[in-house]
MARBA-3410 file (N, C-alpha, C, O; in Angstrom, 1 decimal):
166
-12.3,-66.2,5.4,-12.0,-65.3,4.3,-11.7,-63.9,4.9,-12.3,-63.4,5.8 ~ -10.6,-63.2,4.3,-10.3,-62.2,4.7,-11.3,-60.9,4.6,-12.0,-60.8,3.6 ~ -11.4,-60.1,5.2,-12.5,-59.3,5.1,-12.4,-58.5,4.2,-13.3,-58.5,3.3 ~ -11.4,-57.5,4.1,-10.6,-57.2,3.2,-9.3,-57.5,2.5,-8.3,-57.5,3.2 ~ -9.0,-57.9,0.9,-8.1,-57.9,0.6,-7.6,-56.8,-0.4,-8.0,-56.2,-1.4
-6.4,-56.8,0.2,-5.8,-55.3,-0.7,-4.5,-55.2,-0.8,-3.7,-55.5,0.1 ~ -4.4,-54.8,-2.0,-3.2,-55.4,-3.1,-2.3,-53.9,-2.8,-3.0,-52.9,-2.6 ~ -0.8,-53.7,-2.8,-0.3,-53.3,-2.8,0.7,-53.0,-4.0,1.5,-53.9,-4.2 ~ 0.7,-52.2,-4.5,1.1,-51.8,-6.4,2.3,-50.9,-6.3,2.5,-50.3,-5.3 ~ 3.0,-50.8,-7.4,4.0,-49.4,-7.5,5.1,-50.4,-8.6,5.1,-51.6,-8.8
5.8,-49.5,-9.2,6.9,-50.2,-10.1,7.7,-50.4,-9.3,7.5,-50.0,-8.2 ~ 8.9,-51.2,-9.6,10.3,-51.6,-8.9,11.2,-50.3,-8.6,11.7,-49.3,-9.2 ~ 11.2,-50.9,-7.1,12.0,-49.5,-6.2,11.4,-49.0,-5.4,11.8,-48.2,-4.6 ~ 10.1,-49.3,-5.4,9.7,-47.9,-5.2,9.0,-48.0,-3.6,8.4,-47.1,-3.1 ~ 9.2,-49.2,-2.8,8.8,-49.2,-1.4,7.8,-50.3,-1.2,7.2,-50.6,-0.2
7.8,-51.1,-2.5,6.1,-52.1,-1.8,6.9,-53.2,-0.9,6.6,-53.5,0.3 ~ 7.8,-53.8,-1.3,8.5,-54.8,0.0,8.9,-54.1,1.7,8.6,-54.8,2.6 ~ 9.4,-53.2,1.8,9.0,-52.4,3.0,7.9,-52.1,3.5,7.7,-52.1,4.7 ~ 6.7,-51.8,2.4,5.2,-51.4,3.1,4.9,-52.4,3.8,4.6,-52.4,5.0 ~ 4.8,-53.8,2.7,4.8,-55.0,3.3,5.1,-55.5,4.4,4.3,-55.8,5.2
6.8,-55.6,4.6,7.1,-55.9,5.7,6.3,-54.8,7.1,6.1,-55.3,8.2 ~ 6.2,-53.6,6.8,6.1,-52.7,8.0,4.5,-53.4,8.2,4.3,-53.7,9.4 ~ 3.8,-53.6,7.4,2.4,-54.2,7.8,2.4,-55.7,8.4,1.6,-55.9,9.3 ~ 3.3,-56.8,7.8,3.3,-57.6,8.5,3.9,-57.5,10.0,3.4,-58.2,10.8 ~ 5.0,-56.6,10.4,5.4,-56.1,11.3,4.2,-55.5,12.9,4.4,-55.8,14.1
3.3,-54.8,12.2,1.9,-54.5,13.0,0.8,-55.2,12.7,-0.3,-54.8,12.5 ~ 1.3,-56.5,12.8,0.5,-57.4,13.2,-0.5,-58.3,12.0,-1.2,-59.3,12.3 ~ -0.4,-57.5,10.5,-1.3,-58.0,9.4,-0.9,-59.0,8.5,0.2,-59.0,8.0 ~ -1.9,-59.9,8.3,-1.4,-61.1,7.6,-1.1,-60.3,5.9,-1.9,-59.6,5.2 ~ 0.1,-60.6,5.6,0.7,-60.6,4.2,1.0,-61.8,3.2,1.0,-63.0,3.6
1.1,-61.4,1.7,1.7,-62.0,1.2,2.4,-61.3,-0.4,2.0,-60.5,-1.2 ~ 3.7,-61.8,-0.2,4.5,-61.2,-1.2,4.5,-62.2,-2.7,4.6,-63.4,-2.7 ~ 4.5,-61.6,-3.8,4.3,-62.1,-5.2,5.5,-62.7,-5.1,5.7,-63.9,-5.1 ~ 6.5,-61.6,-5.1,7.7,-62.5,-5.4,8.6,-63.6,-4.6,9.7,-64.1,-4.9 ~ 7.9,-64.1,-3.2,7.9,-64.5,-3.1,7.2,-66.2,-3.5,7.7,-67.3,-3.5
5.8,-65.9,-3.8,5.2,-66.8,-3.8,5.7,-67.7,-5.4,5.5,-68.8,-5.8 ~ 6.5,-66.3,-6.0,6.6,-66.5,-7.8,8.1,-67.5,-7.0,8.2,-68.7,-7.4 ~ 8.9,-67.0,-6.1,10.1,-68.6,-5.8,9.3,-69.7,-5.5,9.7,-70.7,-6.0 ~ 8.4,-69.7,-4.8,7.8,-71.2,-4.8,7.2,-71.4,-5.7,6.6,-72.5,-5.5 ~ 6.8,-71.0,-6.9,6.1,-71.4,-7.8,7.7,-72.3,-8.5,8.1,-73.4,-8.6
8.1,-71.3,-8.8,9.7,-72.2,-9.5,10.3,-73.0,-8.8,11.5,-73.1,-9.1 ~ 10.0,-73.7,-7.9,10.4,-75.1,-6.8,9.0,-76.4,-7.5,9.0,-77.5,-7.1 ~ 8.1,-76.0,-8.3,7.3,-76.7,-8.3,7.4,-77.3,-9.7,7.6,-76.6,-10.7 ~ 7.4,-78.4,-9.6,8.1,-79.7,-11.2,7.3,-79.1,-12.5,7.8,-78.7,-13.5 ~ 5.5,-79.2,-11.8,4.4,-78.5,-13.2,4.9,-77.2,-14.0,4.9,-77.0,-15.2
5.3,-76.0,-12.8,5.3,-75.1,-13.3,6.7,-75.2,-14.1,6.5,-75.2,-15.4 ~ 7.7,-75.2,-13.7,9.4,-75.8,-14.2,9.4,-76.5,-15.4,10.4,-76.5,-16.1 ~ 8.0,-77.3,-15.7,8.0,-78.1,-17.0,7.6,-77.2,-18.0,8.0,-77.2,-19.2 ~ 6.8,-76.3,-17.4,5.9,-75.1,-18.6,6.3,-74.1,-18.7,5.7,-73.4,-19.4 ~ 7.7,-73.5,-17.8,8.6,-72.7,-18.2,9.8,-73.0,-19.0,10.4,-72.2,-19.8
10.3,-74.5,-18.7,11.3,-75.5,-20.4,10.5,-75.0,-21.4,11.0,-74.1,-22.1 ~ 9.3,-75.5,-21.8,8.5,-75.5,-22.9,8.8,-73.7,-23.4,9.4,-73.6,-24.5 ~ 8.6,-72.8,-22.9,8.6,-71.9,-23.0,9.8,-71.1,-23.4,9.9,-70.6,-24.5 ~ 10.7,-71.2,-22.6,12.1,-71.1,-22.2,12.9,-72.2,-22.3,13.4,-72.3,-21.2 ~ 13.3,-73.2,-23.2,14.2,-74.3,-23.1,15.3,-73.7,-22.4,15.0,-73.4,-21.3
16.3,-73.5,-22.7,17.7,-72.9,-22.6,17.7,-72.3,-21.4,18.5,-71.4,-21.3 ~ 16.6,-72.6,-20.1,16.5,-71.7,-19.4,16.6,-72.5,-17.9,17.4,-72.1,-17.0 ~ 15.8,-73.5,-17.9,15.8,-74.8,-17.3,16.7,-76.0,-17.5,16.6,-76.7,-18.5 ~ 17.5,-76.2,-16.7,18.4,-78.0,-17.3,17.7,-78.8,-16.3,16.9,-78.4,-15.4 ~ 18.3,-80.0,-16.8,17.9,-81.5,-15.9,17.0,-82.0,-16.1,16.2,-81.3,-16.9
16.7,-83.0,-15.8,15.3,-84.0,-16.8,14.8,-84.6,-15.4,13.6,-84.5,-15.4 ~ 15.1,-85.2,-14.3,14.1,-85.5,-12.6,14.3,-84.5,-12.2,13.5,-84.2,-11.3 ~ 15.5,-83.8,-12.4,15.5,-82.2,-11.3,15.7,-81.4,-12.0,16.7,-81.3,-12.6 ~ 14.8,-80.6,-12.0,14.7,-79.3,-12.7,15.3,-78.1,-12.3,15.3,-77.7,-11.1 ~ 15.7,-77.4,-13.1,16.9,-76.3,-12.3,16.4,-74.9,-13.4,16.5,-74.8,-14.6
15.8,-74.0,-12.6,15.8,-72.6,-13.4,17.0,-71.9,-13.4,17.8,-72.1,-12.5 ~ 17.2,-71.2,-14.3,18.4,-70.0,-14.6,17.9,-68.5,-14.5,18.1,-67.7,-15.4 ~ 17.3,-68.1,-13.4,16.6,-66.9,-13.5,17.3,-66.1,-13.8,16.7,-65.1,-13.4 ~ 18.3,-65.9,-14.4,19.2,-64.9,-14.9,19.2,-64.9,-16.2,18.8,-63.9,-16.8 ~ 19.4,-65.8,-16.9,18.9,-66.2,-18.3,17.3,-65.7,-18.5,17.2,-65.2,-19.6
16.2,-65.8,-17.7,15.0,-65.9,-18.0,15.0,-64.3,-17.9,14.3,-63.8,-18.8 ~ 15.7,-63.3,-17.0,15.3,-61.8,-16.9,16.1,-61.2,-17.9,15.7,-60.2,-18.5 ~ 17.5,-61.8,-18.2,18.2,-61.0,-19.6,16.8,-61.3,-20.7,16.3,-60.4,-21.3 ~ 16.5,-62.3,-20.8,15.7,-62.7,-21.7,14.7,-61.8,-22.2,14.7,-61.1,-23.2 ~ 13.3,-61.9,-20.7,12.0,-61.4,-20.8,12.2,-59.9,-20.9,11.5,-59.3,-21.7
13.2,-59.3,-20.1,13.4,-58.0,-20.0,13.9,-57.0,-21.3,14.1,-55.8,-21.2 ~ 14.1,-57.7,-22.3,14.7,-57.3,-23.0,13.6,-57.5,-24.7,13.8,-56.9,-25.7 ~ 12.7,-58.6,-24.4,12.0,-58.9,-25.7,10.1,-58.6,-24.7,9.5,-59.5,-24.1 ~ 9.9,-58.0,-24.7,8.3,-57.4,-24.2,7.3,-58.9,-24.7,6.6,-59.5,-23.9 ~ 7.5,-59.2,-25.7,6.7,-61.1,-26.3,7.2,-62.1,-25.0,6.6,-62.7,-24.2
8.5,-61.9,-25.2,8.8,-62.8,-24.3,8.5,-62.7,-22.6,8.5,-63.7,-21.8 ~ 8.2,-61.7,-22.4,7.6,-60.9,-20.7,6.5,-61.4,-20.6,6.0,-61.9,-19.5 ~ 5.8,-61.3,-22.1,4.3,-61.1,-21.9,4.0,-63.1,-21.9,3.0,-63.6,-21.4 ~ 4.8,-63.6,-22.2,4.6,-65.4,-22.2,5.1,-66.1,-20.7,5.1,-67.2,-20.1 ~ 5.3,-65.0,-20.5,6.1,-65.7,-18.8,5.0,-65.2,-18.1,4.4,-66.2,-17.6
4.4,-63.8,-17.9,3.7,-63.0,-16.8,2.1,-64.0,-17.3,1.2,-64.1,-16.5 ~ 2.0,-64.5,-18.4,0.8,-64.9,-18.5,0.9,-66.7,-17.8,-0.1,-67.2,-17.5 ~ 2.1,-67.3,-17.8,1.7,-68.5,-17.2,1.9,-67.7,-15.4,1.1,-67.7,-14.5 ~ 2.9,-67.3,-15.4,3.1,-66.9,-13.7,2.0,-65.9,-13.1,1.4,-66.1,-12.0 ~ 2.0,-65.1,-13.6,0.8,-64.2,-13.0,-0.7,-64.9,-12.4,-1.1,-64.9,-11.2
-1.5,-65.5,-13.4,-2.9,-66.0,-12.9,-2.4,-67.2,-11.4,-2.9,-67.3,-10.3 ~ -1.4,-67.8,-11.9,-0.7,-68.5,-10.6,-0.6,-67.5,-9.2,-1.2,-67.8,-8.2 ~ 0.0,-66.6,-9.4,0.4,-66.3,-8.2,-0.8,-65.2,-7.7,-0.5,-64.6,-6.6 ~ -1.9,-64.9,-8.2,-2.7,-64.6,-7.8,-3.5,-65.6,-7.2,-3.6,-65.5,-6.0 ~ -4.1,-66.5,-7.8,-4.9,-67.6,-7.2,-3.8,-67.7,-6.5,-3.3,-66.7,-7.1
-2.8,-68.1,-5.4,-2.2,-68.5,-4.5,-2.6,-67.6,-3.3,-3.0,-68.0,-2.3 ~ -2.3,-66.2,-3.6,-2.9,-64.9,-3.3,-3.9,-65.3,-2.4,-3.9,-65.3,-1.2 ~ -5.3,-65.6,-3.6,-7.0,-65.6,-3.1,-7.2,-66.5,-2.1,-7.9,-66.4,-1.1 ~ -6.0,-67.9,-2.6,-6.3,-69.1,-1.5,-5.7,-68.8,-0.3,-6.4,-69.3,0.6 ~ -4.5,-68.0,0.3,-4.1,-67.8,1.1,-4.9,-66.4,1.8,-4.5,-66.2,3.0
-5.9,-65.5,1.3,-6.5,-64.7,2.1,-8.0,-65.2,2.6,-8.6,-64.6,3.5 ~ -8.6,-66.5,1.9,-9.4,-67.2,2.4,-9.1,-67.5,3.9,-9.9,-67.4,4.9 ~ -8.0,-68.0,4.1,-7.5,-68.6,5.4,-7.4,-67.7,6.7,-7.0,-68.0,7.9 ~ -8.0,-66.3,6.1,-7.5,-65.7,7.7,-8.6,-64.2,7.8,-9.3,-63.7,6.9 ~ -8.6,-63.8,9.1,-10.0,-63.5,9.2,-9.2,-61.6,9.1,-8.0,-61.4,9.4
-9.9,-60.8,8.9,-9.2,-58.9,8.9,-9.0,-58.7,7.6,-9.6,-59.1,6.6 ~ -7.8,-57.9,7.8,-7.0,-57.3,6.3,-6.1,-58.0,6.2,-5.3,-58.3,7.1 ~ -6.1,-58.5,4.7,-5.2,-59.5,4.4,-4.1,-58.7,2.8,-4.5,-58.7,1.7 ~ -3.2,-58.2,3.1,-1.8,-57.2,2.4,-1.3,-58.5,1.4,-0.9,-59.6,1.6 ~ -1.5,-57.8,0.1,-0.8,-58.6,-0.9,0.1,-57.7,-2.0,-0.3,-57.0,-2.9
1.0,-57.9,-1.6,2.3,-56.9,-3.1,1.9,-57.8,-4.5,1.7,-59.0,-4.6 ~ 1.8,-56.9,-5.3,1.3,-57.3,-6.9,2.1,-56.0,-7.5,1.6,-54.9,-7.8 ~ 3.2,-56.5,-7.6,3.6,-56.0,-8.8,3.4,-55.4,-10.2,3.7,-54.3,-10.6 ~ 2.8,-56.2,-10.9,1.9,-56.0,-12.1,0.8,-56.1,-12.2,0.3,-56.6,-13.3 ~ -0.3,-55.6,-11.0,-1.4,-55.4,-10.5,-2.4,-55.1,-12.0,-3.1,-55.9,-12.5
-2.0,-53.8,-12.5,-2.9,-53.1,-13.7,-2.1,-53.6,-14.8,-2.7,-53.8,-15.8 ~ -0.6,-54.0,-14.8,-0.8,-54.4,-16.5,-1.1,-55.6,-16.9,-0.9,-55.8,-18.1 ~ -1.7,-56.7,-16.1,-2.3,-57.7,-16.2,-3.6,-58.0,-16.1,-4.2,-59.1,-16.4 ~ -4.0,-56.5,-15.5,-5.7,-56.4,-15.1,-6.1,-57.1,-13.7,-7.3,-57.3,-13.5 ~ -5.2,-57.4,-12.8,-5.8,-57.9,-11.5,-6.6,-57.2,-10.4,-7.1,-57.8,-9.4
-6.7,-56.0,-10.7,-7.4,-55.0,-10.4,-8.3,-55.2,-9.5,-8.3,-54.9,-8.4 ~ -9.2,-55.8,-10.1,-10.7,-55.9,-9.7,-10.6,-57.4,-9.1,-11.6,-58.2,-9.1 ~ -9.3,-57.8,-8.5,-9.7,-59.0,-7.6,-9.1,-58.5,-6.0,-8.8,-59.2,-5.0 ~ -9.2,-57.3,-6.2,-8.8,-56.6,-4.6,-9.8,-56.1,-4.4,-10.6,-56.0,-5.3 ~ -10.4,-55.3,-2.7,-11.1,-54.8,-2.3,-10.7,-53.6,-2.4,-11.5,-52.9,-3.1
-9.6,-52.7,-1.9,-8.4,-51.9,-2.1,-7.6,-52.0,-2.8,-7.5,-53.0,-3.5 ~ -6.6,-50.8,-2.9,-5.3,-50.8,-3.9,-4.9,-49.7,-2.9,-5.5,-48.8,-2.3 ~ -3.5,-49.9,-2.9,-2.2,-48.9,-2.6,-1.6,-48.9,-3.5,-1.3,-49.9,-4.1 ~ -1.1,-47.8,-3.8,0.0,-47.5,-5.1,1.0,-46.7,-4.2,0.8,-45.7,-3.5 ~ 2.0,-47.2,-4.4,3.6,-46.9,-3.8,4.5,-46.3,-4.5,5.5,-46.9,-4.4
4.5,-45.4,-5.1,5.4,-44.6,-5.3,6.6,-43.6,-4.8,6.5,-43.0,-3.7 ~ 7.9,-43.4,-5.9,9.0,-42.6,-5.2,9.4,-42.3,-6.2,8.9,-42.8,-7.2 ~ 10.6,-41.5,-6.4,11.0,-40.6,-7.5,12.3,-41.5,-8.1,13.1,-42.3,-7.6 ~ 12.0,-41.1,-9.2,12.8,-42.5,-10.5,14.0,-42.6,-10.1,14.2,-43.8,-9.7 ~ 15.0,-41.7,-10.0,16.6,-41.4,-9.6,17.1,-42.7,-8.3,18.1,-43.3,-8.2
15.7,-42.6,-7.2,15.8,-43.0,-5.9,15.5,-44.7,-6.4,16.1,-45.6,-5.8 ~ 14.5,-45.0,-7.4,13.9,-46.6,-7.2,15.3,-46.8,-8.0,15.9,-47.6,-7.2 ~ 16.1,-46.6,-9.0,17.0,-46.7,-10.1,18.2,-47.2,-8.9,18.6,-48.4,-8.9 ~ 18.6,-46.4,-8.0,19.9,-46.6,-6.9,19.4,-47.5,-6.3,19.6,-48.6,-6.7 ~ 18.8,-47.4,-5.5,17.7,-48.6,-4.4,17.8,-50.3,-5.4,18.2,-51.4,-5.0
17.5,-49.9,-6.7,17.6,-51.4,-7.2,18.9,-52.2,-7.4,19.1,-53.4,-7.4 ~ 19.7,-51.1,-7.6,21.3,-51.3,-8.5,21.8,-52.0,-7.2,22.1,-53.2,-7.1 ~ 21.6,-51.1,-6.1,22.1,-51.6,-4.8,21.3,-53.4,-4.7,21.9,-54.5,-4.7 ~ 20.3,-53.1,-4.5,20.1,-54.6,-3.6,19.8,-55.8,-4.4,19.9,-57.0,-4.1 ~ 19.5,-55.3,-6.0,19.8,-56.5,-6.8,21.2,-56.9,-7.6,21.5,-58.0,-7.9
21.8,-55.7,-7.8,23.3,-55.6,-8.6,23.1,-55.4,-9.7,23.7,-56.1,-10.5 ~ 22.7,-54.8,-10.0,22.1,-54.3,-11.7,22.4,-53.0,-11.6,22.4,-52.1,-10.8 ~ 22.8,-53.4,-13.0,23.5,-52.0,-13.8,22.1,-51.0,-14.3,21.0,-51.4,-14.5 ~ 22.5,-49.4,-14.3,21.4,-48.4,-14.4,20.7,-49.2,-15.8,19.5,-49.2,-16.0 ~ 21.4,-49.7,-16.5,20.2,-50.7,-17.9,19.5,-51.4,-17.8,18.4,-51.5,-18.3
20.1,-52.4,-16.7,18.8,-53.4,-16.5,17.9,-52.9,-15.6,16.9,-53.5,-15.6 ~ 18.0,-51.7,-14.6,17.1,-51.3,-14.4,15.9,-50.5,-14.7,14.8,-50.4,-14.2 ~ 16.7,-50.0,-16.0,16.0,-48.8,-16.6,15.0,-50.0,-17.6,14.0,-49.4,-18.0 ~ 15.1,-51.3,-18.1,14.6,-52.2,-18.8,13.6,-52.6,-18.0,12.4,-52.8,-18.5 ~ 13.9,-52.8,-16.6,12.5,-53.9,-15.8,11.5,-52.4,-15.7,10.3,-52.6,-15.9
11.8,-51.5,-15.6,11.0,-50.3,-15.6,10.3,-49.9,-16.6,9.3,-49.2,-16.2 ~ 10.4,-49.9,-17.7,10.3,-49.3,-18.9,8.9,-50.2,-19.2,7.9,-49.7,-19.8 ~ 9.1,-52.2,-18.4,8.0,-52.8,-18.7,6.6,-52.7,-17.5,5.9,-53.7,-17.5 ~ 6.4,-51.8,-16.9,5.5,-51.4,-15.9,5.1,-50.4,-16.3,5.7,-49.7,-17.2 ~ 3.7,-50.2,-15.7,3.3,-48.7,-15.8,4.1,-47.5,-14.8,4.3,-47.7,-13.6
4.4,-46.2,-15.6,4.7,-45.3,-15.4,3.4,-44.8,-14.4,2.3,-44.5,-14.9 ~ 3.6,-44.8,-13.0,2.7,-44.2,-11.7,2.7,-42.9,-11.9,1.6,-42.3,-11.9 ~ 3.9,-42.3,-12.3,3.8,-41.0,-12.4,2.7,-39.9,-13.7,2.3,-38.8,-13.8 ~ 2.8,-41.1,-14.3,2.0,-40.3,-15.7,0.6,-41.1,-15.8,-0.1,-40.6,-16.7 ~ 0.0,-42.0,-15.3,-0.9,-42.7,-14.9,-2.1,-42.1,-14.8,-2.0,-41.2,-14.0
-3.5,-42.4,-15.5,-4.2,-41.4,-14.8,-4.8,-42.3,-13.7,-5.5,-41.8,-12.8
END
């Protein structure tokens, strides 16, 4: 079991996949949400309970195929609909989290994105909060996801504000 585990936080843009990497970089066992949230969508269970959820979002009936483009116009735009996704994926990719820091002995670095608006809080030993100034996470996203200043300004809008946070 990891000795410490500690979650790394901040809204989109704002540096947690760099911290990450620079930590796994010096030597510390990591693990990233959004990564673990693609292997969750390769798995048939989860893929069945996001159809249910999202028909129109999934095709195929033995192979299952997400449309994650469809699913983020979707969630990002109806807050109900965010809140029905983040509650099947979230407790998932935490437990994957817990099981994967049992396995290794030190500090074990996990990016959690929606760390406090889900309440995962209190399943870390630590917290980092990553923050940077709005103008900078806004270009940083446009650039490496392709999104327009709207859909950025939408995936943001559903996070807590770090800056005004007490």
């Amino acid at each position: 079991m990891a000795e410490k585990l500690i979650a790394i936080t901040g809204g989109i843009g704002s540096g947690k996949s760099l911290a990450l990497a620079t930590l796994e970089k010096a030597g510390y066992q990591t693990a990233s949400s959004d990564l673990i949230t693609a292997e969750l969508y390769n798995k048939r269970s989860v893929l069945r309970e996001i159809k249910k959820l999202f028909p129109f979002a999934v095709s195929g009936f033995f192979k299952l195929k997400i449309d994650r483009k469809k699913i983020a116009d979707t969630v990002f735009n109806d807050k109900a609909q965010l809140k029905k996704l983040a509650d099947l994926i979230t407790p998932l990719v935490v437990k994957e989290i817990e099981k994967r820091a049992k396995t290794v002995s030190g500090k074990f670095f996990a990016e959690v994105p929606v760390l406090f608006e889900y309440e995962y809080q209190n399943h870390f030993d630590k917290i980092i909060v990553i923050t940077r100034p709005l103008e900078s996470r806004i270009e940083s996203v446009k650039k490496r996801s392709n999104l327009t200043e709207t859909q950025v300004l939408e995936r943001i809008n559903n996070q807590i504000d770090y800056e005004k946070a007490d």
